[in-house]
N, C-alpha and C positions, 0 to 999 in steps of 0.2 A: 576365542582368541581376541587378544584388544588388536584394534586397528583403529590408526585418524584417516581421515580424509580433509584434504583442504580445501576452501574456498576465500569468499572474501566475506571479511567483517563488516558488516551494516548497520548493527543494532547493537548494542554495550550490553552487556549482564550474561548469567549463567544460567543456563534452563539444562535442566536433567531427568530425565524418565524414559518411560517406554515410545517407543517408534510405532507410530501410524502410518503406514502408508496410504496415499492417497492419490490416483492416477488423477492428472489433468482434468481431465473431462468429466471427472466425477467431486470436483474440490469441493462444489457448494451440496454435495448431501450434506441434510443433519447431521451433529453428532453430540448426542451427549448421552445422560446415565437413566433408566430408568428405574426405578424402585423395586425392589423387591416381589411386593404384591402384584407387582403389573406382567411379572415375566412372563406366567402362563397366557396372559395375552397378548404379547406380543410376539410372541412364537407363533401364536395360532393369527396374528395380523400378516407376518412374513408368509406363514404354511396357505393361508385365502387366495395372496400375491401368486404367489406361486402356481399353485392348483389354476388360478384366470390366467396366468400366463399357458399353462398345460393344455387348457381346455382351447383357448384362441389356435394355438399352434395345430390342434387335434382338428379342430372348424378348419381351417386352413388345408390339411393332408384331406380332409373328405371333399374340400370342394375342390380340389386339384383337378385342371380339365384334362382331358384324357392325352391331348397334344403334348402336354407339358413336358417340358425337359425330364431326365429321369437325374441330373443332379440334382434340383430342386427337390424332390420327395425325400433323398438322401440326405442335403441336408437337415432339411426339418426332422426326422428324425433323430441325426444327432442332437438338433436342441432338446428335444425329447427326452433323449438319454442321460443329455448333462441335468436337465431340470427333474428327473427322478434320481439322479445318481444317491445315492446312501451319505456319502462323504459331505456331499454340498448341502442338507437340511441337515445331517448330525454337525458337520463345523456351525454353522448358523447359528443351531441349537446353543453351541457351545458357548459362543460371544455374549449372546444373550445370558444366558442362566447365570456363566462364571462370570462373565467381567461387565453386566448387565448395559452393554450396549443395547441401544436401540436398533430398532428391525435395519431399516438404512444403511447405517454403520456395520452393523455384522455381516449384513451379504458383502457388502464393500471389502469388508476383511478378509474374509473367505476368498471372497477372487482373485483379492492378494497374494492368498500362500496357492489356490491352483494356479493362476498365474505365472510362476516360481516354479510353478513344479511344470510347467510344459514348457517355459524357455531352456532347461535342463534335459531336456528328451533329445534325446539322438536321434531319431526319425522327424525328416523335416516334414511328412505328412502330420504326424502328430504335433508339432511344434505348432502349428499352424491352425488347430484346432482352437487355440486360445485367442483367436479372433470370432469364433464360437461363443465360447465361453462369455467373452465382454458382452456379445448381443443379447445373447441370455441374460445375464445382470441388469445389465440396458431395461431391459422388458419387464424383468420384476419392479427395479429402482421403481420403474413409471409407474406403475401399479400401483406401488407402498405412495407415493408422492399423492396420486387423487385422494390415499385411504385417510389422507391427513396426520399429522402429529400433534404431541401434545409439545406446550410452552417450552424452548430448550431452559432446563433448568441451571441455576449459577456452578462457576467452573467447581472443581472441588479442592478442598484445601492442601496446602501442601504441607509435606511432613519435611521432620527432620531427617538427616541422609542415613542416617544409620536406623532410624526405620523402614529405608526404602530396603536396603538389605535383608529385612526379614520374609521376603516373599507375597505378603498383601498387595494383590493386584488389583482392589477395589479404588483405594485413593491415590494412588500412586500418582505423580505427575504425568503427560502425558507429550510427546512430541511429533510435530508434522512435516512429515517426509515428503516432499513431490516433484515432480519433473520442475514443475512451475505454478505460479498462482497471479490470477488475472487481480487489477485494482478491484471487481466488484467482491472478489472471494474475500480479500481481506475485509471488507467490510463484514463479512461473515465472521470472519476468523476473530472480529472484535468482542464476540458475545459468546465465542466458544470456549472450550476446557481446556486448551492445549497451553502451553505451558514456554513455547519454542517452538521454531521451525526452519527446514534447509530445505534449497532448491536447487536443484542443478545446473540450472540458467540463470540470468539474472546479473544487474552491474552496481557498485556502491547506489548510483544516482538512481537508479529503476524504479517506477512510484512502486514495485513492491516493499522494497531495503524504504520507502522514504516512508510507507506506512507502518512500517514494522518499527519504524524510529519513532513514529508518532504514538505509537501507543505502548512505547517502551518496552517491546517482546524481544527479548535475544534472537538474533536472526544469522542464517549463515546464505547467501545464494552465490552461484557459482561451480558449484560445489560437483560439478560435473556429474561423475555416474552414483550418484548416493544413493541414489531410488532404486540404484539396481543390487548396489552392494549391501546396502543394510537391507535386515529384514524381517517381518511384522511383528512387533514384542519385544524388537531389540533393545537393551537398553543401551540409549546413548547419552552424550554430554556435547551440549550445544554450546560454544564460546563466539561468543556474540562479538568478544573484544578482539580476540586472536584470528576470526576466521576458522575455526579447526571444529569440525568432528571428532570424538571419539566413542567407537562404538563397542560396545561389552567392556566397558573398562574394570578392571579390578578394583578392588577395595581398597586399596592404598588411592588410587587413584579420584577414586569415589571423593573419599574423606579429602583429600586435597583441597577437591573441586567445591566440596562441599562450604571449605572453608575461606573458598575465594567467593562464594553466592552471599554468607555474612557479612564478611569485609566488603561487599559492595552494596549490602543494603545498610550497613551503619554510614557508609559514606552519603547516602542518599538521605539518613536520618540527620545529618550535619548539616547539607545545604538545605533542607526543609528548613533549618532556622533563618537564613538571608530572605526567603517567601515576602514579608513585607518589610524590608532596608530596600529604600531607596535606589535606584543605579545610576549612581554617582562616584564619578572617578575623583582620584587622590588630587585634583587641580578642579574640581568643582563642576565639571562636564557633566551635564543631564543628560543620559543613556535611555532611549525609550526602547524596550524588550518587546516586543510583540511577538504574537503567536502564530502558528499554523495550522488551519484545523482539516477537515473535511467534510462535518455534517452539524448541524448544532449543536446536537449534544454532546459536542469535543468541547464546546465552551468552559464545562464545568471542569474541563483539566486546566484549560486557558488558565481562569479566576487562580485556581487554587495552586496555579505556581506562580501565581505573581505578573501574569500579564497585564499591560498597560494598553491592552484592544489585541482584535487580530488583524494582524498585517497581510494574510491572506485565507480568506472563505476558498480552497480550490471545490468552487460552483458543479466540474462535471460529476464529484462523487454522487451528485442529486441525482444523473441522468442516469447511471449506472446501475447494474442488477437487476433491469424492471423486464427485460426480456424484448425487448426492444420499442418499448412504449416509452416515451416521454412525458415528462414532470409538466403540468397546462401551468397555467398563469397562477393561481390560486395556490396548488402544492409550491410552488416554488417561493411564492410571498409568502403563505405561512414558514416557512423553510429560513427564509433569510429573518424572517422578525421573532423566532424562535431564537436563533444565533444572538439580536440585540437585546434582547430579553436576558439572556443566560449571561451578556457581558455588562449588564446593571448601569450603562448607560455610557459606556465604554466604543471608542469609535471600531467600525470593523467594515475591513476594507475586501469586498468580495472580487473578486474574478469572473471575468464573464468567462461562459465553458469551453474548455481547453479539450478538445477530444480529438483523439489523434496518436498515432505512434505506439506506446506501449500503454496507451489507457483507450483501449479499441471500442466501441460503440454499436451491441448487438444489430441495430437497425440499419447501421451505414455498411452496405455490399461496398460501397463505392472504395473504401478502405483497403480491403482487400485483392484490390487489383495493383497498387501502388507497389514498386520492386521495393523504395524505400518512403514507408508511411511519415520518419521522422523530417520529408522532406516534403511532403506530399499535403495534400488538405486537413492539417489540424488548425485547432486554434480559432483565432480569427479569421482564419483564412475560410474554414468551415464554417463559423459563422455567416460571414457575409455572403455566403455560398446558397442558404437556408434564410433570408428574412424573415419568413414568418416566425420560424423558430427564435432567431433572435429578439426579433421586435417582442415575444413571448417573455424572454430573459428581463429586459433591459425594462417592460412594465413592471412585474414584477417587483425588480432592484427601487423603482423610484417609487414605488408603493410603500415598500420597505423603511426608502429613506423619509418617510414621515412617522415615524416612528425612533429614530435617532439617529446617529452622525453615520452615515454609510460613506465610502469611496469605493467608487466605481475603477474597478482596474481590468485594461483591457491586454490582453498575451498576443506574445508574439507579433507586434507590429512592425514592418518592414520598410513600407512605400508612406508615401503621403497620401495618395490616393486611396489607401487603405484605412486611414486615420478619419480622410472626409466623409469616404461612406460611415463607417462607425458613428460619426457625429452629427450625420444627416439622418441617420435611423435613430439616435438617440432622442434629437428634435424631433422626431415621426412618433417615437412613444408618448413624448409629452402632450403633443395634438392629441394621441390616438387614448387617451387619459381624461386630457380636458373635454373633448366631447360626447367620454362617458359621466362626465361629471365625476369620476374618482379622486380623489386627494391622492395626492404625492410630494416626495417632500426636495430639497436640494440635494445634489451627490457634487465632492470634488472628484474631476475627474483624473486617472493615472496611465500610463503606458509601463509594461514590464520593457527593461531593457533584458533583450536573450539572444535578437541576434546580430549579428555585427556591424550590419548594414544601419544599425539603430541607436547602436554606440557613437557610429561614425558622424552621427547626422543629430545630435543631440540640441543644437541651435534651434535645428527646427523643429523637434520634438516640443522643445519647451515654450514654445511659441502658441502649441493647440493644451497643453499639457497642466495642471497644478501642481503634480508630483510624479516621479517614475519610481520605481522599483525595480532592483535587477535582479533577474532568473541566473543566477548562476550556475543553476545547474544547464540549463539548457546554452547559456554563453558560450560555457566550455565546450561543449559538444559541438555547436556550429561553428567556432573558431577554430578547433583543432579537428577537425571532420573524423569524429568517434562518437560511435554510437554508441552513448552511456547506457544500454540495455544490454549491450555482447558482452557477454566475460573474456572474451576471445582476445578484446583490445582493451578491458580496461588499466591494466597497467599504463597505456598514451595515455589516460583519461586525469590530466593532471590542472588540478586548482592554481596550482604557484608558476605554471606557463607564463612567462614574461609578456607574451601580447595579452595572455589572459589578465592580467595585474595592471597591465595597462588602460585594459579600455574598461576597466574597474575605477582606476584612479580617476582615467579623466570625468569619469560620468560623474562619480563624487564631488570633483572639484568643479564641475560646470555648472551641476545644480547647487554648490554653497556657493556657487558666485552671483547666481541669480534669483538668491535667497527664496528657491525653491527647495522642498523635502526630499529626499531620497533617501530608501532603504535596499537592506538585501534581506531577500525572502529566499534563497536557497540555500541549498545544503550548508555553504559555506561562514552560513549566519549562525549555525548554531555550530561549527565546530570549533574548540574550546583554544584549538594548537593556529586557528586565523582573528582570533579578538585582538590581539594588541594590535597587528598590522591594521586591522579595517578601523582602530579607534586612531589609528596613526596616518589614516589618509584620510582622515575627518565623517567618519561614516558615525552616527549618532541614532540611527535607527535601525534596528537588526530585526529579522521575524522569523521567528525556528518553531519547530515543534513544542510544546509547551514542557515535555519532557528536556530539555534542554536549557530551555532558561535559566532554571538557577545556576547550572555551570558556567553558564555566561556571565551569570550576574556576581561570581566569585572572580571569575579574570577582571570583569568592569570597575570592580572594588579595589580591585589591587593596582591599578593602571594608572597611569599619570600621560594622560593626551599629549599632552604639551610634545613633555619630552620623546614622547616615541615619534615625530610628525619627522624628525632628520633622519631616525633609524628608518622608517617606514619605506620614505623616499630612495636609502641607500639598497631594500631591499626591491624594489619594485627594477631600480636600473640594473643592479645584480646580473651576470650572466646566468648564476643559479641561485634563485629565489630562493627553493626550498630549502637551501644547505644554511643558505644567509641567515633564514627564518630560522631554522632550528640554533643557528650560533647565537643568537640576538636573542 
């Protein structure tokens, strides 16, 4: 039976296939296809797993000391029973052989559909079992993890919609279902096979929707209980633009969808011709596009939609996924001079590490104790909290910058005081440089404007400052006190808020008064429905995902500065901005 489910729209396009589910805690397994040839061994690489997990739990019951509890024997037994059960190595089997998942991935599946089948049990002692279940998977997953994998191989090709119709469940497109997904997972999710994905939590700004934006995956989060209602093989249809789920749709429905996936990649075949025009509006206004990346080799999307640099390196993706080891000096320099490299001599303005909030940092407990993280030690604040770590970063950065035009941008500054340490360690790296004798090169230095206290104080921002850049995303959040991560409030979660528009404008106008640069580097820089207003309060420099440029660079072509700077004004005093903005 077709059903939607809603959430909110993050990521533009249309992704259609089968549903993967994927619990939390298990988002960064493997997953992709293995070959044919490979199947009989990888059954017998899960069947190894298995059997060492059988044989530890058996060492275990035999050294049981005699004292021991008698629910302890009881349970291990159960694991026992789940890990010969007939069902759980014939499903396994199954994944493997038909739809030639790797070992990883098929147990993953499998726990999915028992899963499923014990939240459906009427006996709450049985229901409860499936906290069993998990620890048993838990124990193979580790297993199969030491046994090593091979290279995830590239995603597979997609079909047309009326062959997904025929039943071929080898190439089929593929979608990922899950409660939620941490910033390190999507770094995984970059070089995986899926096709789309929806999460039940999650807010437009949440660096999941902002990664998902960055590498142009339809994305839905929000989406409340998805991960409970669909279920594993479903086929669903992702609308990345609407917000909306729909799961087992019909073939009317199909073909619809199918034929809003064309119309949006011939759209995307139009603006690929603006790639190198100019952005320059209709009165002569030089438009610099910059980019947003998160690891180097986002560069080569940078170049090839047209970037003029990137406008933000977000630095903590480095720190991320490593299991709570840190990037030393050397990975992190090769890291930033890989990014100058890849932008062919193109300026690129990194971020010192922003970790905090909804981009959590395995190593820091200290996080975890905070009621509200997005208030708490991220950012700078974490920095200057850790010098050695920083003093670590900030060599690095100026090792870097001997190699080409870098700018150093510092998050989240609030105090002065916070400004002078930052600058007294910076001067510490340079010492601590020169008396290794290492080369480094000049950096302009930047402050993000995000939170209000920073807006408010802009005179003397630019007094330590070359250039600022404002977080929009993070502005709004600290101005309207919403947590851009809750789906719960993001509706208050509003861009065209008249204080928000406010302390936008003036930060524009302070810094072209004191023929300093200013840009915006949030959400609000790449969406397509706030270009005229921000070329209309004088804003000249924008930095969005690289997916996003050329749609920028089609509003920047069509716009005449001049004329929109009265409109602009009349929309920012507006009692209701965004009614103003859509009239205008």
């Amino acid at each position: 039976m077709t059903f939607s489910i809603h959430g909110l729209a993050v990521s533009r396009g249309i992704a259609i296939g089968r549903a993967v589910l994927v619990a939390s805690s298990r988002a960064d397994v493997a997953h992709y296809f293995i070959e044919p040839d490979k199947i009989a061994e990888e059954v017998q690489r899960v069947k190894v797993a298995r059997d060492a997990v059988v044989e530890e739990i058996t060492r275990v019951q035999r050294e049981l000391p005699k004292e021991a509890p008698p629910e302890l024997a009881a349970l291990l037994d159960v694991h026992l029973m789940l890990l010969q059960d007939e069902q759980l190595s014939t499903g396994v089997k199954h994944w493997i052989t038909e739809r030639h998942y790797n070992g990883e991935w098929a147990v993953t599946t499998q726990y999915e559909v028992f899963a499923r089948q014990f939240d459906e049990m009427q006996d709450p002692y049985l229901r409860e079992r499936k906290a069993d279940l998990e620890q048993v998977t838990e124990r193979i997953l580790r297993y199969l993890k030491g046994a090593g994998s091979p290279v995830q191989p590239p995603a597979p090709s997609r079909r047309a919609q009326q062959d997904l119709l025929l039943g071929d469940t080898l190439d089929v497109p593929l979608v990922l279902i899950a409660h939620d997904m941490a910033p390190a997972d999507m770094l995984q999710f970059k070089q995986s096979l899926f096709a789309g994905f929806a999460t039940d939590v999650g807010g437009r700004t949440s660096h999941t929707a902002i990664v998902a934006r960055s590498m142009d995956i339809p994305a839905v989060v929000g989406a409340r209980s998805a991960s409970q209602l669909i279920k594993q093989d479903d086929w669903v249809i992702i609308d990345g633009e609407a917000g909306v789920l729909i799961v087992d749709p019909s073939p009317i429905i199909l073909a619809e969808y199918g034929f809003k996936q064309r119309q949006g990649e011939l759209e995307r075949e139009r603006l690929n011709r603006l790639r190198h025009t100019p952005a320059v509006t209709l009165d002569g206004q030089k438009v610099e596009l910059l980019a947003n990346i998160e690891l180097p080799e986002d560069t080569k999307g940078a170049v090839a939609a047209g970037a003029v640099g990137v406008g933000l390196f977000r630095s903590e993706f480095l720190f991320m996924g490593r299991g709570g080891a840190l990037p030393n000096e050397e990975e992190q320099y090769q890291a930033y001079v890989r990014a100058l490299e890849g932008m062919h001599g193109l300026p690129v303005t990194i971020r010192t590490v922003d970790i905090g909030s909804d981009k959590p940092l395995e190593r820091s407990a200290r996080q975890d104790t905070h009621l509200n993280p997005a208030l708490g030690l991220r950012a700078i604040r974490w920095s200057l909290a850790d010098p050695p770590m920083f003093l670590t970063q900030l060599r690095a950065i100026l090792r870097a910058a001997a190699h080409g035009q870098v700018n150093l941008l510092v998050p989240m500054l609030g105090h002065v005081r916070e400004i002078r340490q930052t600058l007294s360690l910076l001067d510490h790296a340079r010492v601590q440089l020169d008396n290794r004798g290492v080369p480094y090169g000049p950096v302009k230095l930047g402050a993000m404007i995000e939170v209000p206290a920073a807006a408010l104080m802009l005179k003397v921002f630019l007094k330590y400052f070359d250039f600022l850049s404002v977080g929009t995303n993070d502005l709004i959040q600290y101005t309207l006190a919403i947590d851009r991560a809750d789906e719960a409030v993001a509706h208050l979660y509003d861009p065209c808020h008249p204080a928000v528009l406010r302390l936008l404008a003036d930060t524009i106008a302070e810094c072209r008064a004191q023929g300093k640069p200013v840009s915006v580097c949030g959400e609000m820089a790449g969406d397509v429905g706030m270009t005229r207003l921000l070329l209309g309060l004088g804003l000249r420099e924008f930095s969005m995902h690289p997916t996003q440029i050329l749609a920028v660079k089609q509003q920047v072509l069509r716009a005449d500065a001049a004329k929109l700077e009265a409109w602009a004004q009349q929309v920012i005093l507006s009692d209701d901005p965004a009614q103003a903005l859509l009239a205008g």
